[in-house]
C-alpha positions, -999 to +999 in steps of 0.1 A: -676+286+303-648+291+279-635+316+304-634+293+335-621+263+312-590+280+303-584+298+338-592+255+352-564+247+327-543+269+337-542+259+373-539+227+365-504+232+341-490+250+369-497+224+394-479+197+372-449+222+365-449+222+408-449+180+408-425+177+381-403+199+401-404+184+433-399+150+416-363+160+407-354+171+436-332+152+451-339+125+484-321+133+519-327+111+546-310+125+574-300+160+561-279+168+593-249+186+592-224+156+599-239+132+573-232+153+544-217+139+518-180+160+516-169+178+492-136+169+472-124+202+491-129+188+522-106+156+520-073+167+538-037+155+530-011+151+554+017+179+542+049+166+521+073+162+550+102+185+554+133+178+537+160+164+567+199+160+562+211+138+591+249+129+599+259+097+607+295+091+621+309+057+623+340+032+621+326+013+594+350+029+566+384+018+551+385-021+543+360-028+575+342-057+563+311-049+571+313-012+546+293-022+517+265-037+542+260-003+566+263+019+531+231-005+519+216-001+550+213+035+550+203+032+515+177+010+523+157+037+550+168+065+525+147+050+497+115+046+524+124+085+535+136+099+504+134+134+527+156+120+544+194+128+531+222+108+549+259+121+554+277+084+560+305+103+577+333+073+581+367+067+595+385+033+598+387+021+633+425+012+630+429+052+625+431+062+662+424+096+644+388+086+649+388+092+686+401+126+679+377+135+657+348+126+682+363+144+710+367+176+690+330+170+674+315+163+709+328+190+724+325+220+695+291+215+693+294+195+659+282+164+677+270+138+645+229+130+648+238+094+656+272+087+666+285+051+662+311+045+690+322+031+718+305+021+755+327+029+787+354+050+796+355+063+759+317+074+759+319+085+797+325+123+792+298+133+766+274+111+785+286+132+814+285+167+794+246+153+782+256+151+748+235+122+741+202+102+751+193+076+774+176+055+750+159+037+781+128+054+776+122+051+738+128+014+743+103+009+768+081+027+748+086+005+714+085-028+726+094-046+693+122-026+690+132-034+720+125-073+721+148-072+689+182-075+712+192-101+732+190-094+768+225-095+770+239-071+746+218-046+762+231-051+796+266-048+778+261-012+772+250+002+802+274+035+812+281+032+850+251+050+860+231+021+848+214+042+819+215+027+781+226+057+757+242+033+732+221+010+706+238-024+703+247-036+667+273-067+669+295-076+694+330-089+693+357-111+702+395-113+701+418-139+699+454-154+684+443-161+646+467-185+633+478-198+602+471-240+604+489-243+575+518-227+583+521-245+613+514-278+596+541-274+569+564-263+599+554-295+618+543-273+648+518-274+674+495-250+678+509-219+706+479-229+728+504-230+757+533-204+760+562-233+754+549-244+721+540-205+714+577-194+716+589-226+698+567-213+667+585-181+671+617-196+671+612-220+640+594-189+616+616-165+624+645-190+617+631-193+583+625-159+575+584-160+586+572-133+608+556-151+637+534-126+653+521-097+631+516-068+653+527-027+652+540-009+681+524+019+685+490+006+673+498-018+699+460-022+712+454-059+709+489-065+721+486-047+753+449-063+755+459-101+753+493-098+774+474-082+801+450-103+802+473-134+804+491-123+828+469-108+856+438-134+846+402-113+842+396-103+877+435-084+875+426-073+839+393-056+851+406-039+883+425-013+857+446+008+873+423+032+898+431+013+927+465+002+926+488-018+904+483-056+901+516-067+896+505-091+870+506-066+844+543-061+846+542-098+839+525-092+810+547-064+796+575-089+808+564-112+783+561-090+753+604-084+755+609-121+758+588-128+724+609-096+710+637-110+723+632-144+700+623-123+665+587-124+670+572-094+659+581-076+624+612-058+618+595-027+609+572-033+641+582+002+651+568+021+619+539+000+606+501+007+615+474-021+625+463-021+589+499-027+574+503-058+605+469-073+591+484-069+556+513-093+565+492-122+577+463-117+555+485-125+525+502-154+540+536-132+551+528-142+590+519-170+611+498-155+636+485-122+646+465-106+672+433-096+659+396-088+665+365-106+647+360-079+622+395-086+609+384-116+585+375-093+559+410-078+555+425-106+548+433-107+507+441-143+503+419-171+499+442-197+512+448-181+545+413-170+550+407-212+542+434-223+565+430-199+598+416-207+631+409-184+663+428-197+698+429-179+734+460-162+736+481-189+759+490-176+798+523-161+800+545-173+826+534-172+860+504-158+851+470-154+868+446-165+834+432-196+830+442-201+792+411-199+785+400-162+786+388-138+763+383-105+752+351-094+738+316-082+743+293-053+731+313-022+730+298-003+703+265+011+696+245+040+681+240+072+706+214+098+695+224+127+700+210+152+724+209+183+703+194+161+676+165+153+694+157+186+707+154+191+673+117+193+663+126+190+626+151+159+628+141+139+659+117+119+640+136+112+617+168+101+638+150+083+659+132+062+632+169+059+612+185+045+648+156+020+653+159+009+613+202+005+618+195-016+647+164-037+637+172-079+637+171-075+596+200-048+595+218-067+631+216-101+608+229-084+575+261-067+594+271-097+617+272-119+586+293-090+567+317-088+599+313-121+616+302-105+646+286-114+679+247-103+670+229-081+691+195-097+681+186-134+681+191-140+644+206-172+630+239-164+614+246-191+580+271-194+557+300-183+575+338-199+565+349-220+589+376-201+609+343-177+619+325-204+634+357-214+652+357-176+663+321-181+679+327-214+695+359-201+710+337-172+729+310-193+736+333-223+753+357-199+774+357-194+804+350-155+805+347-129+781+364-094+791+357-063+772+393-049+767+417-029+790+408+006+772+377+005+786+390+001+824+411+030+818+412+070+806+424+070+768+454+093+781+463+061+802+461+037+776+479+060+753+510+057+779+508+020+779+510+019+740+538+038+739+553+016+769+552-016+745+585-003+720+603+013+750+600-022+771+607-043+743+637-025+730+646-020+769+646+013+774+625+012+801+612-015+828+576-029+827+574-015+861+586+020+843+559+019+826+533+007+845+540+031+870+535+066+847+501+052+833+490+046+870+500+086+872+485+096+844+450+075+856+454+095+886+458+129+875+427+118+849+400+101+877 
């Protein structure tokens, strides 16, 4: 009995060592492969992302008022994509060097990722060459981005083969900026016909005031407004492809008999665009021919509180209505095409474009520049002679984007250099006129 007691025992030890065991074990309801609780080994990160280095090219250097805004704009994406490094590669638009330098990039193969520049005639041969991309598709494919310009700023951009390679940021408009006060002490009306216009050349230069601040060679908004004048928006926009509209003798007509009465500044013939806003930003001139952006140039208070924007008045015998201007959206951002065949940038670029030309960044450089916005943002806290920029473009009776995009830069560059010999009468308007009609034809 003592034998089958302890063998009993035994049995029964073992059998609680087996329930003890199976009572730690742990409980699986549904041991199936894809219920498995993971491992920590098994939770995936995405990979850091590759270090980038984009180049961005744009006119937003020297005193343009809108600098310190684009710089803080790439900051901004840069510190969201810190592997993202940004050249801010920048020239001042009054440097005509700037067109040089895109020309030589664009076609060397040294093309800038995104390429802030001009729409038209200037843009048409790397668009040609496929330099850049249609941007039609990507904005059909992001719909907010897209829905983030106004309608119209888009159609502004189109190249002639109705594609969109160029991003709107902020428009712009040109116009006669004039010094009220000047004309006040004077006792003058403002030159919003051509009479009262020559009479305020004739009293400031009497009295040792340049009238009309403007350079010859640099003679862009000169050539714009005087042309347009003259042969009226229809002439203006015809260029030179298809004949010559006779107006536009008129309007280099009209330049000599302004010259004639002391208008422009006596070292017209040496001075840049940057040197002519100098002189009326600090007071020196009564007017000057200028573009939107030009506000932020000006160094003193008083004429920045005592300017207003007119239409440049018709010329005599002139096809305008008085009541024409130039503007528009003749800028934007192109992507370029080697950049996004570029598996390690495109993303980047792309996102970087879409960030420079969200509402947020459009709103932040049209109230640096006082420009048109591309985006249908509320623009506050502007000085007054801004908001008498906008209300001149939005009451006239057209808006023309300038001459240089109706013609090849190798035509306008003639015409620029026609301004000193016409004025100084070393050659006709008709002269003139006549070699850049050549030179359009040897460049269609």
């Amino acid at each position: 009995m003592k034998k089958a007691s302890l063998i009993l025992l035994s049995v029964l030890f073992v059998f609680s060592m087996f329930l003890a065991a199976c009572g730690n074990k742990p409980e699986v309801k549904n041991n199936t492969p894809g219920n498995q609780v993971p491992k920590e080994t098994d939770v995936k990160e995405d990979p850091p992302k590759k270090d980038v280095s984009l180049r961005v090219f744009s006119t937003f250097g020297g005193t343009d008022a809108a600098r310190e805004s684009f710089q803080g704009a790439l900051d901004e994406f840069t510190a969201s994509n810190p592997h993202v490094k940004i050249n801010n590669d920048t020239m001042s638009a009054n440097d005509d060097g700037f067109r040089t330098k895109v020309n030589t990039d664009m076609n060397t193969g040294n093309e800038p990722d995104l390429l802030f520049y001009f729409v038209g005639t200037d843009a048409q041969g790397f668009v040609d060459a496929g330099k850049v991309v249609p941007l039609d598709d990507l904005l059909n494919e992001d719909a907010n981005w897209k829905n983030g310009f106004s309608p119209s700023a888009l159609e502004n951009v189109r190249q002639k083969d109705g594609k969109i390679y160029a991003a709107p940021l902020t428009g712009f408009y040109e116009g006669l900026f004039v010094n009220k006060k000047l004309f006040n002490d004077n006792n003058l009306e403002l030159p919003t016909n051509w009479d009262n216009l020559k009479k305020a050349v004739e009293t400031f230069a009497a009295k040792g005031i340049i009238p009309l601040s403007v350079p010859f060679d640099q003679s862009h908004y000169v050539i714009e407004h005087f042309i347009l004048t003259a042969a009226g928006p229809e002439g203006q926009a015809k260029g030179l492809a298809d004949g010559i509209d006779p107006n536009w003798e008129k309007g280099f007509a009209a330049m000599k008999e302004l010259y004639d009465l002391g208008a422009f500044p006596k070292d017209a013939a040496t001075i840049d665009l940057g040197m002519a806003s100098n002189y009326y930003g600090e007071g020196k001139a009564a007017m000057i021919l200028e573009g939107s952006w030009a506000f932020g140039g000006f160094t003193s208070q008083e004429v920045k509180d005592n300017t207003t924007v007119i239409p440049f008045p018709v010329v005599p015998g002139g096809a305008g209505g008085g009541n024409d201007v130039i503007g528009g959206f003749g800028t934007g951002f192109y992507l370029s095409k080697a950049t996004y065949d570029n598996a390690d940038k495109k993303e980047a670029a792309i996102a970087l474009l879409k960030h420079m030309t969200s509402p947020d960044i459009i709103q932040k450089i049209a109230t640096a520049n006082g420009g048109t916005p591309a985006a249908n943002v509320e623009i506050t806290g502007l000085p007054q002679a801004q908001v008498d920029g906008f209300a001149m473009a939005a009451n006239s009776a057209s808006i023309t984007t300038p001459v240089d995009s109706k013609v090849s830069q190798e035509t306008f560059s003639t015409l620029r250099a026609g301004v000193q010999q016409v004025v100084t009468g070393k050659k006709t308007p008709a002269e003139v006129i006549q070699e850049a009609k050549k030179i359009e034809d040897e460049n269609k």
